[in-house]
Backbone as numpy.savetxt, mean C-alpha at the origin, in Angstrom:
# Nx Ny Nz CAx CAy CAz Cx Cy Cz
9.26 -22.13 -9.27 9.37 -20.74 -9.69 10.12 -19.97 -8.60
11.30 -18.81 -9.16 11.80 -18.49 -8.05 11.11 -16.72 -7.33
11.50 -16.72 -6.23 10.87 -15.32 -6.03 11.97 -14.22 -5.39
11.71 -13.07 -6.06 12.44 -12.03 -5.38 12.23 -11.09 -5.31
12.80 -10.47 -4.02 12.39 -9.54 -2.49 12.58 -7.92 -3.78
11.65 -7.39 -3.34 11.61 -5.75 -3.99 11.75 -5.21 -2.49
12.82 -3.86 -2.37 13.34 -3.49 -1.90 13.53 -1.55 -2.32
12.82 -0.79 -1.57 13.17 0.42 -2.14 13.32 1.15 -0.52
14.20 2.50 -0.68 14.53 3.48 0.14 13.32 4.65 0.52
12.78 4.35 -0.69 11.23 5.32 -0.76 10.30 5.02 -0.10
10.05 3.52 0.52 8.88 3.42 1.12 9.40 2.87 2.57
8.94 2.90 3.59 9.27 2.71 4.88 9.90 1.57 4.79
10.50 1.19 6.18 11.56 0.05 6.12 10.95 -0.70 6.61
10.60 -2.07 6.40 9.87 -3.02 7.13 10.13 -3.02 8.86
9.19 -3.21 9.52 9.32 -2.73 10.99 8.60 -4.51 11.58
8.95 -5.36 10.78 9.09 -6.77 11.36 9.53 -7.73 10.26
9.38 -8.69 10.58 9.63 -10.26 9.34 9.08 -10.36 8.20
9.15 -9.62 7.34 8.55 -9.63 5.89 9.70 -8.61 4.97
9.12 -8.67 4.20 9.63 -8.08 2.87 8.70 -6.93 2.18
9.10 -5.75 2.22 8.17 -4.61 0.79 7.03 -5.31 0.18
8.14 -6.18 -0.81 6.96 -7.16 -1.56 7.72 -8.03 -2.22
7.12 -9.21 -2.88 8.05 -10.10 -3.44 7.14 -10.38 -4.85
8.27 -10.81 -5.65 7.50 -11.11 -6.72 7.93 -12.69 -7.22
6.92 -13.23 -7.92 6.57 -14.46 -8.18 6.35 -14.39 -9.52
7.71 -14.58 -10.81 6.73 -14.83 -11.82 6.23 -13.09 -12.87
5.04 -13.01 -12.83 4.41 -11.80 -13.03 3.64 -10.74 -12.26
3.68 -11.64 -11.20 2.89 -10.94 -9.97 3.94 -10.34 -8.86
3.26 -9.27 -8.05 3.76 -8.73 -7.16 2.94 -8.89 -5.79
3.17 -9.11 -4.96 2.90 -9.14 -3.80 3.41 -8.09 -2.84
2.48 -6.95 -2.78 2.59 -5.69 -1.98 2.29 -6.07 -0.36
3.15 -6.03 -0.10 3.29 -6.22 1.72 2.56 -4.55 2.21
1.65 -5.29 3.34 1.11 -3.40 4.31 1.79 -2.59 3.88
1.22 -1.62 4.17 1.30 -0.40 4.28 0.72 0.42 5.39
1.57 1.36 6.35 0.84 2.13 7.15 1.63 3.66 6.66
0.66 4.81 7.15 1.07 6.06 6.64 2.04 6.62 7.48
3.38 5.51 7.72 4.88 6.16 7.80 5.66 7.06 6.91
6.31 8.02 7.54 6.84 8.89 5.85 8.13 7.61 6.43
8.56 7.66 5.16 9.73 6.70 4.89 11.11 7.26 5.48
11.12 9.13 5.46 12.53 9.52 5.60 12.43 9.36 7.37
11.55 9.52 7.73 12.04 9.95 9.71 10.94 8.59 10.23
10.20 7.29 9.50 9.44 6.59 9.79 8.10 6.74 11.68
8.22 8.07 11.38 7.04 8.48 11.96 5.50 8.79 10.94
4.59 8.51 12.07 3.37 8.31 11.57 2.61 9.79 11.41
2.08 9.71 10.35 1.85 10.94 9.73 0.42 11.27 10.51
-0.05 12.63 10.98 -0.77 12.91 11.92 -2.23 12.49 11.80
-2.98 12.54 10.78 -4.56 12.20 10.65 -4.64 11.54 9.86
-6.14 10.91 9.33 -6.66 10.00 8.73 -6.12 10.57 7.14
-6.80 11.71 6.98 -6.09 11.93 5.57 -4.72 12.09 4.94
-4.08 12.72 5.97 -2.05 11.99 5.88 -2.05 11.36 5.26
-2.38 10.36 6.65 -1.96 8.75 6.11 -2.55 8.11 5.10
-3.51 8.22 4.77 -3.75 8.03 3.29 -3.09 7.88 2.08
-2.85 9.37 2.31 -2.00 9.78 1.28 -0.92 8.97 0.86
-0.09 9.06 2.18 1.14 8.85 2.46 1.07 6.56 2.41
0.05 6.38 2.63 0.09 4.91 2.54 0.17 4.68 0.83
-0.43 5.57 0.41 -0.20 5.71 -1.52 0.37 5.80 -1.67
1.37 6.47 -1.75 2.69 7.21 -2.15 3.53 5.79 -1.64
3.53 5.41 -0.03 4.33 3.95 -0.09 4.35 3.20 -0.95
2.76 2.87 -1.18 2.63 1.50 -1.97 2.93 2.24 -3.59
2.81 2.94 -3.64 3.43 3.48 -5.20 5.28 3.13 -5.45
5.57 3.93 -4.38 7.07 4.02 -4.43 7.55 1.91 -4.71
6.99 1.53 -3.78 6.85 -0.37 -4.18 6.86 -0.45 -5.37
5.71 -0.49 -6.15 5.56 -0.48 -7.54 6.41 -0.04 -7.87
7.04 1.25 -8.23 8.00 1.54 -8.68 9.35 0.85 -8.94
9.89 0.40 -7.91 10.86 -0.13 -7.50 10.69 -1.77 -7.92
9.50 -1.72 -8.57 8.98 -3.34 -9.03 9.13 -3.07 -10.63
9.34 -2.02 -11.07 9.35 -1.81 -11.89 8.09 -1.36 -13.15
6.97 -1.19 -12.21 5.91 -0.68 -12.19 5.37 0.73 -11.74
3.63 0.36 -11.57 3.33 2.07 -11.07 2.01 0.97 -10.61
1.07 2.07 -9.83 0.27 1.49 -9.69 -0.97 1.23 -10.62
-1.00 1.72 -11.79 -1.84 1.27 -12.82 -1.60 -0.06 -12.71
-0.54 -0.86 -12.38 -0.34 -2.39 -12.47 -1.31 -2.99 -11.41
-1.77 -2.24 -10.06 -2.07 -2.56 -8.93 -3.92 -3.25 -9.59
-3.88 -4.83 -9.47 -4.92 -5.30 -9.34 -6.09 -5.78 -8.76
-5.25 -5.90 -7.28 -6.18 -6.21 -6.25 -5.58 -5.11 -4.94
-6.56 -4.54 -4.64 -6.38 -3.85 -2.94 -6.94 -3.78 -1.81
-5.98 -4.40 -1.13 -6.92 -4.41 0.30 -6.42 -3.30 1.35
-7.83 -2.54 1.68 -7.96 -1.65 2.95 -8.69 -1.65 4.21
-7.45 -1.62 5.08 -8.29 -2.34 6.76 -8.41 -0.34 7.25
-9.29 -0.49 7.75 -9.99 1.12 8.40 -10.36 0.25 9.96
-9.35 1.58 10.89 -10.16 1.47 12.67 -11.28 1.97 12.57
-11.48 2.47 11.55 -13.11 3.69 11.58 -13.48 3.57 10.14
-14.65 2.73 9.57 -15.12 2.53 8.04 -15.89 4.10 8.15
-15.99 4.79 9.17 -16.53 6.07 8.55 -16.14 6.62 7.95
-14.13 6.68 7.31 -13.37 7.29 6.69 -13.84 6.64 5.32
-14.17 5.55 4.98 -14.23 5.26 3.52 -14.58 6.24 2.37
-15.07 7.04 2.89 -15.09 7.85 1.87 -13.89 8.90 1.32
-13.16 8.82 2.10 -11.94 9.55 1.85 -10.97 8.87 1.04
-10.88 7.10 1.46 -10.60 6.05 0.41 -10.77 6.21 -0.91
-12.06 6.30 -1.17 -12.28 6.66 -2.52 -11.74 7.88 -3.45
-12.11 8.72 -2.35 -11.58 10.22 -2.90 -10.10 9.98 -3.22
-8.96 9.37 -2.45 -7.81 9.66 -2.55 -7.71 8.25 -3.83
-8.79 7.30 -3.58 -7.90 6.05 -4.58 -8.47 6.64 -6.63
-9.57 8.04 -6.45 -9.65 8.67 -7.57 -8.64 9.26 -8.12
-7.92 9.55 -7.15 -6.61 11.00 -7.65 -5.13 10.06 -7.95
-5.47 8.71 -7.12 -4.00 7.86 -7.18 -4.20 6.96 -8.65
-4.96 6.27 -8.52 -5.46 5.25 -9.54 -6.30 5.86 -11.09
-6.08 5.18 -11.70 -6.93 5.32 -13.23 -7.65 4.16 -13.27
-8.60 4.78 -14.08 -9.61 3.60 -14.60 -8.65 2.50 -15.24
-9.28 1.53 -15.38 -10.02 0.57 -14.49 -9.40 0.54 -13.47
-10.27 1.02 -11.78 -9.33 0.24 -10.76 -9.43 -0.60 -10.54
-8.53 -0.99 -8.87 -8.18 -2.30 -9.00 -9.33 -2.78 -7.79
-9.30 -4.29 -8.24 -10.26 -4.93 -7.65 -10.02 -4.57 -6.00
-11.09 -4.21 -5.38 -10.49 -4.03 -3.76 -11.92 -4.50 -2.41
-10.93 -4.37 -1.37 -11.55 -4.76 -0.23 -11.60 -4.01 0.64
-12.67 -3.84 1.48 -12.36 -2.41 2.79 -12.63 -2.95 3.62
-11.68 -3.22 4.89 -11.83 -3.96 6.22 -12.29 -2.96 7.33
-13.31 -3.80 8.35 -13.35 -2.64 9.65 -12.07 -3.62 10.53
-10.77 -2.75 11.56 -10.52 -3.71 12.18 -10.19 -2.98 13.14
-9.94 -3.80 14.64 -9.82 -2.79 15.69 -8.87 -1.96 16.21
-7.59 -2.69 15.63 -6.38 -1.16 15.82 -5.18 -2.17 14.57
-4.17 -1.09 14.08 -3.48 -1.48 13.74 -1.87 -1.38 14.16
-0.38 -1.76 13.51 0.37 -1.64 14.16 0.95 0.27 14.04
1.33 0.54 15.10 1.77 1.98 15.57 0.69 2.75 16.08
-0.48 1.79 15.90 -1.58 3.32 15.92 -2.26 3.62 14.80
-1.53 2.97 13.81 -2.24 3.77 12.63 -3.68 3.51 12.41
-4.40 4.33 11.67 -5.85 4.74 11.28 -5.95 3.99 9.90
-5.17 3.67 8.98 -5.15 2.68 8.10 -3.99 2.00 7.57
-4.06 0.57 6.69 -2.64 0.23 6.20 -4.52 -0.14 4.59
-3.08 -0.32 3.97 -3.34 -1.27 2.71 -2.07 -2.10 2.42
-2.69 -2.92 1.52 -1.57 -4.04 1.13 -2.44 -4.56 -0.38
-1.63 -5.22 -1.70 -2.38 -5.53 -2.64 -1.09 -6.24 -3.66
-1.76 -6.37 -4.73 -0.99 -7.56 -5.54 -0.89 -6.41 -7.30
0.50 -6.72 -7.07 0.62 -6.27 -8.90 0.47 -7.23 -9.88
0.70 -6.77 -11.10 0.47 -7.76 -12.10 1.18 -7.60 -13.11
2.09 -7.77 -13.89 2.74 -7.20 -14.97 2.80 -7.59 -16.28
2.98 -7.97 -17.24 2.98 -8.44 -18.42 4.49 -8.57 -18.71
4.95 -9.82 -18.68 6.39 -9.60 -18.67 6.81 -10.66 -20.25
């Protein structure tokens, strides 16, 4: 099966050896996310920013996959501080529709730039 690299201007530029996301088939494979704005790839100031702004990445992905994130089936979220989880939720209410997607919430001890969170997760499409 062959695979190919999704590529958009909307979401930050990969800042090592990977790809946005690649797809396989019907699936998507959403590469991290940290809450870089994409136009000046600086890190957006607090926990709730970046949030945001890690949505809006991994959306703009989808997009460019030819999707949205209603496709988004599985998500994983690494937190320097699981005390924020609740803000997770709050923001994955306003991003996502029912049914969401299956997910994970990591504690971990720092991530790359500094950031306060990334996510990363898998699409699914019906093709």
């Amino acid at each position: 099966m062959s695979k190919d690299i999704i590529h958009t201007d909307a979401a930050p530029q990969a800042i090592g050896s990977y790809s946005q996301a690649v797809r396989v088939g019907s699936t998507v494979y959403l590469s991290g996310q940290i809450g870089l704005d994409p136009k000046t790839m600086e890190l957006r100031a607090n926990i709730d920013e970046q949030i945001v702004q890690v949505l809006e990445n991994i959306g703009a992905v989808c997009l460019a996959a030819g999707g949205s994130l209603d496709d988004v089936v599985k998500l994983n979220v690494y937190l320097t501080d699981l005390v924020h989880f609740p803000k997770i939720n709050e923001q994955m209410s306003l991003f996502f529709s029912k049914p969401f997607p299956a997910r994970a919430a990591i504690g971990v001890a720092s991530l790359p730039r500094g950031a306060l969170v990334e996510m990363d997760g898998i699409m699914h499409q019906t093709i």
